[in-house]
N, CA, C and O atoms as a Tinker XYZ file with bonds, in Angstrom:
   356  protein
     1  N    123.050000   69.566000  188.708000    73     2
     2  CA   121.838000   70.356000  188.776000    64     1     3
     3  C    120.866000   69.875000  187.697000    63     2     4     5
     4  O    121.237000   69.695000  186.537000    81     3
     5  N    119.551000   69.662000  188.131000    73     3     6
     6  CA   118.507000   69.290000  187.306000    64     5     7
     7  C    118.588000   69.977000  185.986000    63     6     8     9
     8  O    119.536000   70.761000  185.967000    81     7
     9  N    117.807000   69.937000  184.714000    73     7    10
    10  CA   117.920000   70.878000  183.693000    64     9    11
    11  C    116.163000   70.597000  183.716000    63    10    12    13
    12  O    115.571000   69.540000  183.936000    81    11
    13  N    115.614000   71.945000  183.407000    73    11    14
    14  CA   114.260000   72.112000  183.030000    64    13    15
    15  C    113.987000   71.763000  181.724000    63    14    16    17
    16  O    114.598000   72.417000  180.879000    81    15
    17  N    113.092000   70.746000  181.257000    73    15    18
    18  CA   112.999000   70.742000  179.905000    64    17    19
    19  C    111.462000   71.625000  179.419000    63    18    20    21
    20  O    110.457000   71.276000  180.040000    81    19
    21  N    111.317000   72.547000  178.522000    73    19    22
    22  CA   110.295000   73.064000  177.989000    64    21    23
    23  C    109.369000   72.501000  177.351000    63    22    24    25
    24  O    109.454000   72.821000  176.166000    81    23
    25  N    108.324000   71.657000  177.593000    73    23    26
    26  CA   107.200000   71.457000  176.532000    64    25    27
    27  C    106.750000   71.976000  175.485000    63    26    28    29
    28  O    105.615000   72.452000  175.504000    81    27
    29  N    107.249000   71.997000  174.740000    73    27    30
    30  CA   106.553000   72.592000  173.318000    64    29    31
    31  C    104.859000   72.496000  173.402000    63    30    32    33
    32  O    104.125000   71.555000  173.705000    81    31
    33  N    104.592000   73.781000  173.028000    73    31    34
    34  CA   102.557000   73.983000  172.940000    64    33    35
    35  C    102.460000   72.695000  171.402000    63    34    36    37
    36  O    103.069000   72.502000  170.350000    81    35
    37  N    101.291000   72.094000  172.165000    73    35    38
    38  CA   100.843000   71.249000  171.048000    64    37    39
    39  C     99.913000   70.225000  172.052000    63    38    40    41
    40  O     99.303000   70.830000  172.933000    81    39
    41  N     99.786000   69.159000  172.028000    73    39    42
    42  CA    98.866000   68.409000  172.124000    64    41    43
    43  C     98.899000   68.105000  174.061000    63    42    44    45
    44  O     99.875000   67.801000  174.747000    81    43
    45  N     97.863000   68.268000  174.374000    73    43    46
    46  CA    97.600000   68.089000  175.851000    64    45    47
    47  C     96.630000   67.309000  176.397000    63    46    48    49
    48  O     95.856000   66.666000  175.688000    81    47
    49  N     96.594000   67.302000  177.484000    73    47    50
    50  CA    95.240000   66.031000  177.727000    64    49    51
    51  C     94.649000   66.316000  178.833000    63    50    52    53
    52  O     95.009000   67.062000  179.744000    81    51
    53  N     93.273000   65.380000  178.652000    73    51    54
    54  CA    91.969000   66.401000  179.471000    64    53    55
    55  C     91.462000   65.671000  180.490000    63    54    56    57
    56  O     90.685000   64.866000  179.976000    81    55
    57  N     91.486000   65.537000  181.567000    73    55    58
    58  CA    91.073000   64.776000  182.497000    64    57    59
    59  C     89.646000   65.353000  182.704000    63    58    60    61
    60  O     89.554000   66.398000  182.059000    81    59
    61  N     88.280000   65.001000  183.493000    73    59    62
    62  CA    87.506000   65.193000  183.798000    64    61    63
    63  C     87.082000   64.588000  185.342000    63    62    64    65
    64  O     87.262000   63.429000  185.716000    81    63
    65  N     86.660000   65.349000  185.883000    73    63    66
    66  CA    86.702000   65.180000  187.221000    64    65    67
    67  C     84.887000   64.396000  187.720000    63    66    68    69
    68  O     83.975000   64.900000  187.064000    81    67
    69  N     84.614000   63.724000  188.354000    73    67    70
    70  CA    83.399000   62.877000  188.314000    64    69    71
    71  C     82.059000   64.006000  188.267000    63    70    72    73
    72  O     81.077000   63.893000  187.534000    81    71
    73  N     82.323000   65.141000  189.284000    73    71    74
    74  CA    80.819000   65.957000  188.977000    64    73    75
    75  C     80.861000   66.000000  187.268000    63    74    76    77
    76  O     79.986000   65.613000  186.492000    81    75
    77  N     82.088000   66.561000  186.982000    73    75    78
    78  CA    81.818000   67.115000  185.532000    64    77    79
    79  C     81.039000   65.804000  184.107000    63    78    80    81
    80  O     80.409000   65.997000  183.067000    81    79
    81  N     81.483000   64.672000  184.748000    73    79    82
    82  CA    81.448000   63.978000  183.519000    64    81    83
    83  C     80.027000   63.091000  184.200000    63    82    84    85
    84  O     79.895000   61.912000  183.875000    81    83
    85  N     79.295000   63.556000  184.877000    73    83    86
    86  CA    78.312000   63.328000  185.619000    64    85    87
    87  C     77.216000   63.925000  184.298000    63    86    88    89
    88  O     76.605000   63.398000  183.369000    81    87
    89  N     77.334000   64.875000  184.665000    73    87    90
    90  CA    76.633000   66.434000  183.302000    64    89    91
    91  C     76.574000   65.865000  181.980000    63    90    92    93
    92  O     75.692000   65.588000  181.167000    81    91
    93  N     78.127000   65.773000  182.073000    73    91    94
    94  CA    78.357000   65.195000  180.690000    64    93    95
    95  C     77.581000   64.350000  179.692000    63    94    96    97
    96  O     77.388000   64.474000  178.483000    81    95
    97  N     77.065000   63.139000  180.904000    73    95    98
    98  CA    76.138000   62.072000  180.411000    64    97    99
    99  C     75.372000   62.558000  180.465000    63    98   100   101
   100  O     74.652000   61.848000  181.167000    81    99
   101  N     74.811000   63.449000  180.204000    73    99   102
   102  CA    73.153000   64.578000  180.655000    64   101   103
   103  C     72.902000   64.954000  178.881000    63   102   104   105
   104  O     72.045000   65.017000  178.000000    81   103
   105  N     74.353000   65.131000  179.169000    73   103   106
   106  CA    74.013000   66.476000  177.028000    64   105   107
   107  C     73.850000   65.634000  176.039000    63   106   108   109
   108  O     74.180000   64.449000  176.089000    81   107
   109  N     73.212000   66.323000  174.860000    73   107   110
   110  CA    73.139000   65.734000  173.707000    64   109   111
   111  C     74.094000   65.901000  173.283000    63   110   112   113
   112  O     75.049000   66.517000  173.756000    81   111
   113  N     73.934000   65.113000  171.832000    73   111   114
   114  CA    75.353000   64.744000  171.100000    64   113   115
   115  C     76.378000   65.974000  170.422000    63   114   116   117
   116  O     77.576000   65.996000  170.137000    81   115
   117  N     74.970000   67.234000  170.298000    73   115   118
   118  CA    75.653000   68.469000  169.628000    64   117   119
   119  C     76.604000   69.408000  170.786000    63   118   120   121
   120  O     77.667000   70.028000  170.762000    81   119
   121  N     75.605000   69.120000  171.714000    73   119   122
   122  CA    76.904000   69.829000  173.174000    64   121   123
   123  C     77.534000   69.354000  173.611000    63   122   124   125
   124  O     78.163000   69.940000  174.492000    81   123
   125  N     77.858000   67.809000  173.293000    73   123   126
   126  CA    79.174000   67.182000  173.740000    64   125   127
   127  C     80.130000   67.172000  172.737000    63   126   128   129
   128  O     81.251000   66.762000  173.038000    81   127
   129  N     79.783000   67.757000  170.946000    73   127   130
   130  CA    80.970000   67.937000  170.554000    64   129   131
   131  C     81.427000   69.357000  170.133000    63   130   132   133
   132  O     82.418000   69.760000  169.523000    81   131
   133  N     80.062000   70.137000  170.826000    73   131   134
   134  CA    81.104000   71.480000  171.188000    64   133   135
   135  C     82.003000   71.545000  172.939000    63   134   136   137
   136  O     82.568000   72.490000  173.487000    81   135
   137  N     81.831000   70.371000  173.313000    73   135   138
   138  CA    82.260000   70.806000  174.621000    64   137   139
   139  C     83.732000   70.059000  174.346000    63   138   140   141
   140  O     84.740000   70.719000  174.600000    81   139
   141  N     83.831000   69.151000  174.004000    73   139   142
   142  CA    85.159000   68.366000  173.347000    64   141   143
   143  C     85.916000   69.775000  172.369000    63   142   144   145
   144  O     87.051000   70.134000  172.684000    81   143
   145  N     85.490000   70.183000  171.699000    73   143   146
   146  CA    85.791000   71.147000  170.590000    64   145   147
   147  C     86.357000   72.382000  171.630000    63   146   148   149
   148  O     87.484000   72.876000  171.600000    81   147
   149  N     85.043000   72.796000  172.720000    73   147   150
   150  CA    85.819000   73.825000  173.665000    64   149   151
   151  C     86.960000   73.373000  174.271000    63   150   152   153
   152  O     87.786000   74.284000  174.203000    81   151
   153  N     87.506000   72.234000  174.940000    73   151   154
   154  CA    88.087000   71.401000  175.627000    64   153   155
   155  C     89.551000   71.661000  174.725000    63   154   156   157
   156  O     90.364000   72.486000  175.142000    81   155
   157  N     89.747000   71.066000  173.755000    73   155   158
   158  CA    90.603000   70.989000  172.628000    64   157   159
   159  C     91.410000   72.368000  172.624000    63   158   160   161
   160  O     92.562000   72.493000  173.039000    81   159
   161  N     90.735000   73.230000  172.165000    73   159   162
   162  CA    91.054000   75.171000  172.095000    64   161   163
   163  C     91.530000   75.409000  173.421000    63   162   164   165
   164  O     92.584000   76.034000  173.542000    81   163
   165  N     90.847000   74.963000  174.551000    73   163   166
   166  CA    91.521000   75.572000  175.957000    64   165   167
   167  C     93.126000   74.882000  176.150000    63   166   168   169
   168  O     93.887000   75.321000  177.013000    81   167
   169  N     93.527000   73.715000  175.195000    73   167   170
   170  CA    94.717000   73.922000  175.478000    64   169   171
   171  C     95.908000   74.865000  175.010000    63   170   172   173
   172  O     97.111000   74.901000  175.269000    81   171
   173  N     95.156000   75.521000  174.304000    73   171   174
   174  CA    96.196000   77.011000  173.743000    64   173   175
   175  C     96.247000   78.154000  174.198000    63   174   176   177
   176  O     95.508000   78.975000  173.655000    81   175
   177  N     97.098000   78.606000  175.313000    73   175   178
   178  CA    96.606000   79.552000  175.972000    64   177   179
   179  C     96.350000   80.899000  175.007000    63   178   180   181
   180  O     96.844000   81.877000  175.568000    81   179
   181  N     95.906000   81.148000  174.094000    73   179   182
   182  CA    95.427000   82.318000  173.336000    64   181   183
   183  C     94.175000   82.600000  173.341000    63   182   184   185
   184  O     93.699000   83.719000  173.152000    81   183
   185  N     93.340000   81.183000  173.646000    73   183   186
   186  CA    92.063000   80.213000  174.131000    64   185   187
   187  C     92.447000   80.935000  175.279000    63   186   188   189
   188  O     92.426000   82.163000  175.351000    81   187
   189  N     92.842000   80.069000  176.290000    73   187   190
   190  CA    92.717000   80.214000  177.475000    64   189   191
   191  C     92.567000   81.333000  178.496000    63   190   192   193
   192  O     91.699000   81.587000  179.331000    81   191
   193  N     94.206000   82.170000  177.988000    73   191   194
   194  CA    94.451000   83.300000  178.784000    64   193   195
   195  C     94.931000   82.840000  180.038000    63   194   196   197
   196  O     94.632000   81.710000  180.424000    81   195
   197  N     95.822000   83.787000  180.885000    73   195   198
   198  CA    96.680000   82.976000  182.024000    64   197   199
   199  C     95.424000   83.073000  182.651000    63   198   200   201
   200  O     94.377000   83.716000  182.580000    81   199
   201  N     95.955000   82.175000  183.290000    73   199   202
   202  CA    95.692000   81.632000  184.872000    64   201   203
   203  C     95.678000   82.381000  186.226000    63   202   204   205
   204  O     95.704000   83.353000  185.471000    81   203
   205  N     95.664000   82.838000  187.343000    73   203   206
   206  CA    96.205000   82.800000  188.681000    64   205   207
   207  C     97.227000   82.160000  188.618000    63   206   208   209
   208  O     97.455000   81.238000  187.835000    81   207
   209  N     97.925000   82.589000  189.427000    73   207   210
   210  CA    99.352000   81.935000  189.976000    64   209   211
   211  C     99.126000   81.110000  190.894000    63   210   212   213
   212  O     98.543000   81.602000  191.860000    81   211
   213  N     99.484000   79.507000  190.993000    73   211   214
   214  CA    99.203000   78.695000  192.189000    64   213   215
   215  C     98.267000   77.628000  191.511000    63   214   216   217
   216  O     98.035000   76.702000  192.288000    81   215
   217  N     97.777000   77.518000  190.513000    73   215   218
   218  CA    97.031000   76.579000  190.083000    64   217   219
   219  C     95.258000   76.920000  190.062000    63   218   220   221
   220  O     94.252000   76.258000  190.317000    81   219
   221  N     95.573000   78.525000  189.545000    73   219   222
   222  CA    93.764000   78.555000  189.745000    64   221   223
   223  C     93.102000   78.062000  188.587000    63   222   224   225
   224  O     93.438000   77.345000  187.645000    81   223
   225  N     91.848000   78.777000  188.998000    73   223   226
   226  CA    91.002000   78.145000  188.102000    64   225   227
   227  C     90.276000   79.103000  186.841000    63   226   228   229
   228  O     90.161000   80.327000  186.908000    81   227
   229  N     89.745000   78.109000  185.499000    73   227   230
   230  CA    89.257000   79.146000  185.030000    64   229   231
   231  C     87.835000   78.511000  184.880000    63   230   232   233
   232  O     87.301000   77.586000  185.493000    81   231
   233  N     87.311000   79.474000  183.657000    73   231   234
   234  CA    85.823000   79.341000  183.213000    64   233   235
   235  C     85.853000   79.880000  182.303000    63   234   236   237
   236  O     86.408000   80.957000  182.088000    81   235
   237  N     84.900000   78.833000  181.171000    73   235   238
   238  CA    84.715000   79.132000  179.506000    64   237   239
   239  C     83.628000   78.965000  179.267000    63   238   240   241
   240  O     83.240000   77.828000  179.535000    81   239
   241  N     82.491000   80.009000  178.618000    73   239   242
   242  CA    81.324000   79.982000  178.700000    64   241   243
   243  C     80.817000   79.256000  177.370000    63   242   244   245
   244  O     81.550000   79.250000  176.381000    81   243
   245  N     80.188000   78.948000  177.358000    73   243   246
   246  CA    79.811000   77.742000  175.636000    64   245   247
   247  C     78.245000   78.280000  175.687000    63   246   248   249
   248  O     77.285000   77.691000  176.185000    81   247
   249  N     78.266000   79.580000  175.023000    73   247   250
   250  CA    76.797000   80.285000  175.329000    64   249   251
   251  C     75.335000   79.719000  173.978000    63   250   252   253
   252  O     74.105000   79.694000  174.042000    81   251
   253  N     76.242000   79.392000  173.012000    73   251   254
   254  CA    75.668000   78.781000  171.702000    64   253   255
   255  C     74.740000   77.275000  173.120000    63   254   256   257
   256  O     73.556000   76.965000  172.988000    81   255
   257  N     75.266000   76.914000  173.780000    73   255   258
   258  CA    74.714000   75.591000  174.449000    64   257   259
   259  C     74.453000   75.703000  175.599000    63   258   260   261
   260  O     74.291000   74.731000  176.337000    81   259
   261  N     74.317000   77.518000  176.156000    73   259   262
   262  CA    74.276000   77.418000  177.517000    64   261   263
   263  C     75.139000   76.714000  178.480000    63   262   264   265
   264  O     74.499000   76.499000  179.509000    81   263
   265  N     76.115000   76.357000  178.531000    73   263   266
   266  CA    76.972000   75.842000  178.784000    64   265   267
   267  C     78.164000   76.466000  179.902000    63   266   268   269
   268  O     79.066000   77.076000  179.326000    81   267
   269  N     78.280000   76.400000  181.331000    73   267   270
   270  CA    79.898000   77.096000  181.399000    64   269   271
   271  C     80.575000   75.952000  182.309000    63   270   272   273
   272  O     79.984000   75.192000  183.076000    81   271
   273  N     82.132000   76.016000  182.008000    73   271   274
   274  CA    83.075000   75.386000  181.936000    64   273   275
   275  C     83.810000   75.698000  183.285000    63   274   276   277
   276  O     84.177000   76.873000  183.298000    81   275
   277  N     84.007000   75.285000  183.969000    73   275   278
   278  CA    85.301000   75.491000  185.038000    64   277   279
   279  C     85.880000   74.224000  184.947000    63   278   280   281
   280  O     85.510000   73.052000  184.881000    81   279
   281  N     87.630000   75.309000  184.982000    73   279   282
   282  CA    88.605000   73.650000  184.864000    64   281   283
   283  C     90.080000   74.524000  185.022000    63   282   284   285
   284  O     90.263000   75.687000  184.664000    81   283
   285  N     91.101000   73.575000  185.685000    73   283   286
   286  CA    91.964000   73.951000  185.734000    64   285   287
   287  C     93.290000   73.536000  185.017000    63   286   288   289
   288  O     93.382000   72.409000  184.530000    81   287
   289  N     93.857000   74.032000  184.977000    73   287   290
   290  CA    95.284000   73.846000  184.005000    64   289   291
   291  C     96.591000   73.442000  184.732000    63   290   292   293
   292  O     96.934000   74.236000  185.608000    81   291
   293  N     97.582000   72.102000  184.496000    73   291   294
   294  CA    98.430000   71.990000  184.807000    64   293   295
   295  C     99.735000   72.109000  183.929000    63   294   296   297
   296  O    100.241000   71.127000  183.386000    81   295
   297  N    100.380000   73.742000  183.806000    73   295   298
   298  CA   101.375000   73.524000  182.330000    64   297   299
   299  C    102.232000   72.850000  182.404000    63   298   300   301
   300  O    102.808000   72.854000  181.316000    81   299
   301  N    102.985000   71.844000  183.500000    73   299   302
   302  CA   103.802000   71.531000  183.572000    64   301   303
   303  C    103.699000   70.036000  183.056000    63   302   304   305
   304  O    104.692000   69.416000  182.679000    81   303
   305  N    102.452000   69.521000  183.068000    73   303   306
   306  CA   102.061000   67.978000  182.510000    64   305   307
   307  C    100.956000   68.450000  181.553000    63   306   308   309
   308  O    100.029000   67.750000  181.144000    81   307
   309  N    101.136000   69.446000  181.323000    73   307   310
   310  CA    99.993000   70.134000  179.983000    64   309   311
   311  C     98.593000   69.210000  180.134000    63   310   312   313
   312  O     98.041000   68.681000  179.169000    81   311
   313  N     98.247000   69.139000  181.159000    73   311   314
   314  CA    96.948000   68.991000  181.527000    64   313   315
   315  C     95.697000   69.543000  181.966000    63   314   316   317
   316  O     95.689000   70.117000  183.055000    81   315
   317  N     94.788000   69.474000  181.391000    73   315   318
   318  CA    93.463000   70.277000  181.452000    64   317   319
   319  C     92.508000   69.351000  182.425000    63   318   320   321
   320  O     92.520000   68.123000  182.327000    81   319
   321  N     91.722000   70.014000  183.323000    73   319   322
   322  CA    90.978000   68.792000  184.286000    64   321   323
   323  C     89.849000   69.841000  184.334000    63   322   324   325
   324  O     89.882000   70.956000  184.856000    81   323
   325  N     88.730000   69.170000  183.601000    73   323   326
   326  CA    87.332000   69.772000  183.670000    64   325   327
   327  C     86.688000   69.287000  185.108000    63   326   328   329
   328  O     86.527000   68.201000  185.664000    81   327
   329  N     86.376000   70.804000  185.448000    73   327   330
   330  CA    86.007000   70.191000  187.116000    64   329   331
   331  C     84.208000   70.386000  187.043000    63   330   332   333
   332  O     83.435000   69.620000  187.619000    81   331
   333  N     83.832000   71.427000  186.312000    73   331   334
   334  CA    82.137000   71.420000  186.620000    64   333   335
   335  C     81.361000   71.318000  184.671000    63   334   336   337
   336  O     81.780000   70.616000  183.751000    81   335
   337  N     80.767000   71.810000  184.666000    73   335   338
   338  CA    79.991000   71.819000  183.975000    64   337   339
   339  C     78.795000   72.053000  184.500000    63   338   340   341
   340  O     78.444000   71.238000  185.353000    81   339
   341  N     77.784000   73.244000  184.159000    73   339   342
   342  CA    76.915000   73.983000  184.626000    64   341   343
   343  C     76.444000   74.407000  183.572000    63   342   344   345
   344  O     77.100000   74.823000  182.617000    81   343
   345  N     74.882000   74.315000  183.682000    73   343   346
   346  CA    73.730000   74.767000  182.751000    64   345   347
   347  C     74.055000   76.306000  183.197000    63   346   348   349
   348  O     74.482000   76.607000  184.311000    81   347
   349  N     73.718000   77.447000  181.895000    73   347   350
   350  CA    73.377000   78.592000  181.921000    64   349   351
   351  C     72.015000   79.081000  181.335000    63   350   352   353
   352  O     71.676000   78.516000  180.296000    81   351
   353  N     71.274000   79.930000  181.775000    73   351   354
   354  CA    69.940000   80.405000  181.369000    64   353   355
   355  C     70.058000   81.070000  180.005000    63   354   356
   356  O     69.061000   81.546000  179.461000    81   355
């Protein structure tokens, strides 16, 4: 029988999906290193907060930059995949 191994919380990695990193090349240098900085924190779910069950999705608002975030979480390859990036008023 297989054995599950547990990932220890710590360092994860961030994929970006083409709309998002589309945007990306849009921002200045101060909202791309709060958006890296938001990016970073969403891998702790204390940051985060669960999920949906099934692989949903969330959203993190970066209001200092107008900024909101949708992206989803894979805990099992502790991967983060920024899917939009969207101006807020």
């Amino acid at each position: 029988m297989p054995q599950l191994r547990h990932r220890p919380p710590g360092p994860h990695r961030i994929h970006y999906s083409p709309q998002a990193w589309r945007e990306v090349g849009r921002m200045s240098a101060e909202a791309f290193g709060a958006l890296q900085g938001a990016l970073e924190r969403l891998g702790d779910t204390t940051v985060r907060g669960p999920l949906p069950e099934g692989g949903g999705l969330g959203r993190h608002v970066l209001a200092h930059h107008g900024l909101a975030l949708g992206y989803s979480w894979d805990e099992r390859s502790r991967t983060l995949t920024l899917l939009s990036v969207e101006r807020e008023p």
